[in-house]
N, C-alpha and C positions, 0 to 999 in steps of 0.2 A: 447497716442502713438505718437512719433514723426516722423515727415514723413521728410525722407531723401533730401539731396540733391543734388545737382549734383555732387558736391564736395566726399560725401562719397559713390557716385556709380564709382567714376572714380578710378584709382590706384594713389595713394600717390609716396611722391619722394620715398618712397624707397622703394616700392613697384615695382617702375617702377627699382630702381639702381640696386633691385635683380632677373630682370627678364634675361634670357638667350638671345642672342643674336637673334636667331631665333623668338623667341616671340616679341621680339623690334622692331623685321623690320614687322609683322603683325598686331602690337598696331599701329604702324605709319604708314602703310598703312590705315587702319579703320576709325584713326583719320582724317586722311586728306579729305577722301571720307566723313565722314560724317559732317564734315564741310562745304564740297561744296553742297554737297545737303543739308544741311539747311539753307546756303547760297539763292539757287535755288527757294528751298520751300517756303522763305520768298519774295522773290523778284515778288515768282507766286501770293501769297496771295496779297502784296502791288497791284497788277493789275485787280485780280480782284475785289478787294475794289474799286478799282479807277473806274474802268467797271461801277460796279453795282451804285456807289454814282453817274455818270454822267446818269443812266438810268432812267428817269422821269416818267417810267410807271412802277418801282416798285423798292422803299425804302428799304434803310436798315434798317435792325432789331435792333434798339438801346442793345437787349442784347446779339445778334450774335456778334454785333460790339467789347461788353465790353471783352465774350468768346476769341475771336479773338486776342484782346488785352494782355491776359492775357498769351496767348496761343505765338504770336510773344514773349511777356517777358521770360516766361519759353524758348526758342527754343535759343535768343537772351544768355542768363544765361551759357543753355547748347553749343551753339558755344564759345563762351568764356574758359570756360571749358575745351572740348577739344583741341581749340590751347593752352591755356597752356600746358595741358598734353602734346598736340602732340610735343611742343619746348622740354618741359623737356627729352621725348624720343627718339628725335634728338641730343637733347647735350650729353644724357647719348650714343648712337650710335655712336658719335662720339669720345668720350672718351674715348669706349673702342677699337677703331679704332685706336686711337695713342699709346694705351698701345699695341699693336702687334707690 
């Protein structure tokens, strides 16, 4: 079985070029919001990494560490993702803003 990826969870361009106006301005709200909170999330993680690696009276877990790792990558993939989507939903937004 092939496990998907971010790419075939999100809508494709034309996915996005045939979606109704109404829908566009709520894909690009979602987008945006969930950009900044993974933004957020990642910035929390980086701290308390940083916390715990400065705390001498208890180590990190070399496979928490790798978890973690793997975990920023996937979240890193997925923000990616969305601002592309979220640009493509904005130009398409726009585009059909000039054809009125």
């Amino acid at each position: 079985m092939n496990v998907p990826n971010w790419n075939a969870l999100l809508p494709s361009f034309e996915q996005i070029e045939a979606m109704p106006p109404e829908k566009l301005a709520a894909a690009d709200a979602f987008t945006e919001s969930s950009v900044k909170t993974i933004g957020f999330g990642i910035a929390a993680i980086g701290s308390l990494l940083a916390g715990a690696a400065l705390n001498e009276d208890h180590g990190l877990d070399h496979e928490a560490i790798a978890d973690l790792g793997w975990l920023l990558q996937s979240l890193g993939d997925l923000s990616a993702k969305l601002t592309d989507t979220g640009y493509g939903i904005q130009e398409r937004r726009q585009a059909i803003k000039r054809e009125d």
